[in-house]
N, C-alpha and C positions, 0 to 999 in steps of 0.2 A: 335075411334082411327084412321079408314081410314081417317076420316077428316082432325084429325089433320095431318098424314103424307102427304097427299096430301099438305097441303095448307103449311108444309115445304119445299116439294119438289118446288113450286112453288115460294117461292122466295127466295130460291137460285140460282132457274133458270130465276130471275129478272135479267138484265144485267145492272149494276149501273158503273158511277166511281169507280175507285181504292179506293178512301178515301172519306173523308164528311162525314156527318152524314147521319144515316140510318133514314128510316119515324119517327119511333115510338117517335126516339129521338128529330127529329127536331119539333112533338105536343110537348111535354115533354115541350121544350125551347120555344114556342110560350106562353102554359099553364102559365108558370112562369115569362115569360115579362109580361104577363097581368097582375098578381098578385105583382107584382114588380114596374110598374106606378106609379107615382104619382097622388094622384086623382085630376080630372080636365076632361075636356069634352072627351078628347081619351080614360082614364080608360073608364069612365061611357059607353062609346061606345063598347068598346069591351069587356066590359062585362055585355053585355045582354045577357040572356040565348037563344034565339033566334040565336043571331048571334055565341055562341061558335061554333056550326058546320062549319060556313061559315067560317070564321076563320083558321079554323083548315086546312079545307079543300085548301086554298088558302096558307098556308105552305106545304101542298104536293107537289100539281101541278108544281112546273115545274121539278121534276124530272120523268113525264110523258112519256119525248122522249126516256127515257133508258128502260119504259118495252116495254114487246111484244105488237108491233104494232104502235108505239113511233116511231117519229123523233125527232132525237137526235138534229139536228138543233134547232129547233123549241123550245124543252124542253131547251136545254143550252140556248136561247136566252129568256126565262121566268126566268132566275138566275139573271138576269145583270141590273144595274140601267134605259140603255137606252128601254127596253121593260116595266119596270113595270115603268117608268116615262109617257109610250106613255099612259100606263093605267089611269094614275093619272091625264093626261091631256084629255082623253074621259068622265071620269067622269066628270071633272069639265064642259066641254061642255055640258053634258048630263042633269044635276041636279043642284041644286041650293044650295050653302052653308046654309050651314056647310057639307052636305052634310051626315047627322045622320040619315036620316027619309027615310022610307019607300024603295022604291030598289034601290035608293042612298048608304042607312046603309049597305045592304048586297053587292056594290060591294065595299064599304071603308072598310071592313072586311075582304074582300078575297085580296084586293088589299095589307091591312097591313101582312096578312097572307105571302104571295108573297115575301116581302120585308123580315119577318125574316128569311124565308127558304135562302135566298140568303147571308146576311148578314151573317148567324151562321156558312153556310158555308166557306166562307172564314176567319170569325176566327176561326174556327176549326182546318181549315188545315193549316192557315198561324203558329198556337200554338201549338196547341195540334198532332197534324197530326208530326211533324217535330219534335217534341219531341221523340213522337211514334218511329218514324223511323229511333231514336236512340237506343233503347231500349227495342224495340221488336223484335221478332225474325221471327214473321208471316212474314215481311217482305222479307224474303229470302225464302220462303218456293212458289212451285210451285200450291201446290193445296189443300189449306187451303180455306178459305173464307177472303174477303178482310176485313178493320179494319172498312169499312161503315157496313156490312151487325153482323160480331165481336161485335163491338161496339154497336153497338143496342141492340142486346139477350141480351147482358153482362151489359148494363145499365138498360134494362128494368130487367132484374130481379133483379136489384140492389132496382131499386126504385121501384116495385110492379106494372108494367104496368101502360097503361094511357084509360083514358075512350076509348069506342068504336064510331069513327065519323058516324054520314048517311051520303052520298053520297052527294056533292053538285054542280053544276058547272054553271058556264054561260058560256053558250056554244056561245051563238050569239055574245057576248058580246067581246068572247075575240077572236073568228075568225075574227072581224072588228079591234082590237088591231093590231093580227097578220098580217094581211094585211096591218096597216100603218106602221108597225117599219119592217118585211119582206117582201118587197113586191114583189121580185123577189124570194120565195117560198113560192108557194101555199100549202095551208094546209090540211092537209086530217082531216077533222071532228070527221068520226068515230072512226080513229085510235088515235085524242087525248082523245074522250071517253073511248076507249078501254085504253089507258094507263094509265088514270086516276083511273079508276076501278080495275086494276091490283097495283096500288099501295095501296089501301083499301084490297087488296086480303095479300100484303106485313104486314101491321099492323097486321092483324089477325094473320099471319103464326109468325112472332114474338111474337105475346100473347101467341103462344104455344110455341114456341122455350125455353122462359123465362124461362121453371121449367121442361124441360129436363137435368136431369142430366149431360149426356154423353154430349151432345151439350155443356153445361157450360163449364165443363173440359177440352174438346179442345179447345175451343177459348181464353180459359184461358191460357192454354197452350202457344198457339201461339201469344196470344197480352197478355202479365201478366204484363207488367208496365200500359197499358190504363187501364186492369179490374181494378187495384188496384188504379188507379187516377181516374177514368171517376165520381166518389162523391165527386169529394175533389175539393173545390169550392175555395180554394187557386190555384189551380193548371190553368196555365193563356191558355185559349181555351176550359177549362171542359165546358160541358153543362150548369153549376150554371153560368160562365165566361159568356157564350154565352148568356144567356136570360138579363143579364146588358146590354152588348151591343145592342143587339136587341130593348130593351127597351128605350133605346136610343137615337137611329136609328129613332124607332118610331117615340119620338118627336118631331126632327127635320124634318122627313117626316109629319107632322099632318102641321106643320108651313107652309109645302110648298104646300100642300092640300088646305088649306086656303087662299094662295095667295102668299106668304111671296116670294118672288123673291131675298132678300139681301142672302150671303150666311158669317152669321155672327162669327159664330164659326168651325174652319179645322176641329179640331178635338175631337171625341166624349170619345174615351179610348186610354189609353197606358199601355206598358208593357215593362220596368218595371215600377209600382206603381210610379205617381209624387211624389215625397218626401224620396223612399223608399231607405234601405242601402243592403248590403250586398251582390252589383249583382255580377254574376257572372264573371268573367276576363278572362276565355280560349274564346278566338273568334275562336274557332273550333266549340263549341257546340251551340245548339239553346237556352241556357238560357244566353246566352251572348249579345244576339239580340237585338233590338230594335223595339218593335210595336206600329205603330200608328192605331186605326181606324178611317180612313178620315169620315167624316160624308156626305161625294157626293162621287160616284163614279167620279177618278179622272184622267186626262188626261199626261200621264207619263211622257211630255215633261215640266211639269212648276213643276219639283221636285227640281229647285234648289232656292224653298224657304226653304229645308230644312237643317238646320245645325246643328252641334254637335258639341258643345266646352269642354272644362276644366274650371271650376270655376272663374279660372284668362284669358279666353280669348282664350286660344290656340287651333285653329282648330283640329279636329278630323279626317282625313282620313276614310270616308265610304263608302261602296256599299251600296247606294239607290236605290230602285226601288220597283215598286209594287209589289205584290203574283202573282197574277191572271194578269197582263200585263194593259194596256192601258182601260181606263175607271172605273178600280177595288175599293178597300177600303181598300183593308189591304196594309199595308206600312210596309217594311222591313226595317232595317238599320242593314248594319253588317260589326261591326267593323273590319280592314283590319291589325290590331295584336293586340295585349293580351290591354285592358284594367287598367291601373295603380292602384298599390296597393292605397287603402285608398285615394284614386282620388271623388271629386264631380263632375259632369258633368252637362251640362247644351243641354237640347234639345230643337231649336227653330224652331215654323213656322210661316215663315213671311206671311202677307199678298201675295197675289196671284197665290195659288194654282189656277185649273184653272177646272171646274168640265166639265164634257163630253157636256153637254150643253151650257159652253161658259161663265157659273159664274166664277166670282173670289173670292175667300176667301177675307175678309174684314178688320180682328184682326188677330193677333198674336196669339201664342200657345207658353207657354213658360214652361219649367218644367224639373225638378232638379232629378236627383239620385246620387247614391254614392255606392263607391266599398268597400267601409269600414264598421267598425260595427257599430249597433246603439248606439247612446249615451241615458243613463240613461233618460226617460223623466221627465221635472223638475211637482214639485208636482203640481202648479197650471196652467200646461198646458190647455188653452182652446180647446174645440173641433175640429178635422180638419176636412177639406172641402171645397169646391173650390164654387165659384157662378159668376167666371167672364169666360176668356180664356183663365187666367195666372192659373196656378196650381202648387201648390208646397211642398203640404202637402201631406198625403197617410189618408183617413178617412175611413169609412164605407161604402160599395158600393152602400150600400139602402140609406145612407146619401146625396149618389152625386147624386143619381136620382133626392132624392126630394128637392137639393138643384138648379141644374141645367142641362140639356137638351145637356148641353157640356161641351168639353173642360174639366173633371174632371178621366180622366182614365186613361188606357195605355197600349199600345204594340205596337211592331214592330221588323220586320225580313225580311232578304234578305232570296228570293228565293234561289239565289246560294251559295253552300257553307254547310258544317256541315253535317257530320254521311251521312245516305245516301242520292244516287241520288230523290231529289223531285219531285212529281208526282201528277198526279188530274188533273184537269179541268183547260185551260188556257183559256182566253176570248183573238181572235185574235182581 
């Protein structure tokens, strides 16, 4: 019993972001991209039993800089495309494609690991997070626990915990990273061990938090629309939400692993569903939004390849911009008054988005919603699904994986605007 109270008191007294996901959740959403793959050489790779630990453990790490002993620099610059690309370009110097074998395999592991931690978290908060913060009340509450540390207890006892990681790190490995992407802050070694290991101290103390009563009750209390969405894999940002995108993500990071330089498809998901009817029309709230996830972290100045029309043509008036500011993934649109009854809409991205490294998007992204209701589907509808960069149907999410790597999803939302003021993590 002392253990388990101790190792609660402890991470509580972790000091995280205000929002994102908490550890436990973001294995959860790593676990289930892998399971969610399409089989092909990345599946087979990242699920070797060997590498589950590496893995896992490389979805922790960069919210390292938030425990005790943690720079917070350091750990925020392990979330963002341009540190875990510096990763992906040491590898490929280091090791020789494919880059599956031997200490090759375990740093493409930690390095894919890296990438969902960052990814989930920005759909998270660009989705789910903003919903939240319409609808729950922890938000105004001064000395509750945030919806990261909420959100975890509250999902991990939903789904029954997740296995227990060992410890993993490359320590040399990513000191020589962190010196070429920050080179004007030096790194303190022990304090990223030490913050890594206090996040393995985080899981635990959640494994117990899970099937405390009282702890349920309150967080319940205070976040009661997340407890009651964080399983509901309709619901666009859930954790079910997040491991598609991540899965995703993957893909198109395994292509660029391998060499691929073209950057052939914007965008990997949206929200709302391509094809899908019934959105919502108050542009006060977040379910009126529009989500893209860019498939590169993306450079905020080349967003006017993005447009929003009406069916027949008519411009749309929108606030675009990223979540997370300049270099990010998640893409906001929000419309700037109410959405028209029984309206179809048309959302396009031209070619030349512009990625923080200086690629430009190649195709188009083109894809339809509607504010109206569904119409009856005729009997011999064949199955939907997308396999290019035009999308226009709404299918099955396991469908779009294993049909294509892009271009088959959707979401997006403006940071400014709707229920309360937005909060979290900004990349300057």
């Amino acid at each position: 019993m002392r253990k388990s109270l101790l190792l609660v008191a402890l991470v509580l007294l972790l000091p995280a972001p205000a929002a994102a996901n908490g550890q436990s959740t973001h294995v959860w959403i790593t676990h289930t991209a892998i399971e969610r793959l399409p089989d092909g050489p990345l599946a087979e790779l990242l699920r070797r039993p060997e590498l589950r630990d590496i893995v896992v453990n490389g979805t922790m790490f960069p919210d390292w800089g938030y425990a005790p002993g943690g720079s917070r620099d350091h750990g925020e610059a392990s979330h963002w495309e341009p540190f875990q690309q510096e990763y992906r370009r040491w590898i490929q110097e280091s090791f020789d494609a494919p880059y599956t074998a031997g200490e090759a395999a375990a740093h493409t592991a930690f390095f894919f690991g890296m990438a969902s931690h960052g990814m989930a978290d920005e759909h998270f908060d660009a989705l789910f997070m903003e919903r939240s913060r319409c609808y729950d009340v922890g938000w105004d509450a001064e000395d509750n626990a945030g919806l990261d540390t909420a959100s975890d207890v509250l999902f991990m006892a939903q789904v029954g915990g997740i296995p227990q990681p060992e410890r993993w790190l490359p320590t040399e490995a990513l000191a020589t990273v962190y010196a070429r992407a920050l080179p004007e802050l030096p790194l303190d070694v022990d304090g990223m061990e030490m913050g890594h290991r206090m996040l393995h101290v985080a899981v635990a103390a959640v494994d117990a938090l899970r099937t405390n009563e009282e702890r349920i009750a309150t967080f319940t209390a205070d976040w009661a629309w997340s407890a009651a969405h964080l399983s509901d894999a309709s619901i666009p940002g859930s954790p079910s939400d997040e491991a598609d995108a991540v899965a995703l993500y993957w893909l198109e990071l395994w292509e660029r692993l391998q060499g691929a330089t073209s950057w052939t498809d914007p965008v990997l998901a949206m929200h709302p569903r391509p094809g899908s009817w019934d959105h919502s029309r108050d542009s006060s709230k977040p379910e009126a939004r529009i989500h893209l996830a860019l498939a590169r972290g993306t450079r905020s100045d080349s967003l006017d390849a993005i447009t929003v029309a009406t069916a027949d043509g008519e411009d749309v008036p929108m606030d675009v911009g990223l979540f997370y500011g300049d270099r990010s993934h998640a893409l906001l649109a929000r419309p700037l008054q109410d959405w028209d009854e029984d309206t179809s809409y048309v959302v396009t991205v031209a070619p030349g988005l512009e990625s923080h490294d200086g690629d430009l998007s190649e195709a188009s992204f083109v894809a339809s919603f509607s504010t109206g209701p569904e119409p009856p589907a005729p009997q011999d509808d064949p199955p939907a699904g997308c396999g290019s960069s035009v999308a226009g149907a709404p299918g099955s999410r396991l469908g779009l994986l294993a049909l294509s790597a892009a271009a088959c999803a959707a979401a997006l939302r403006r940071r400014r605007g709707g229920c309360a003021a937005p909060g979290g993590r900004r990349l300057e």
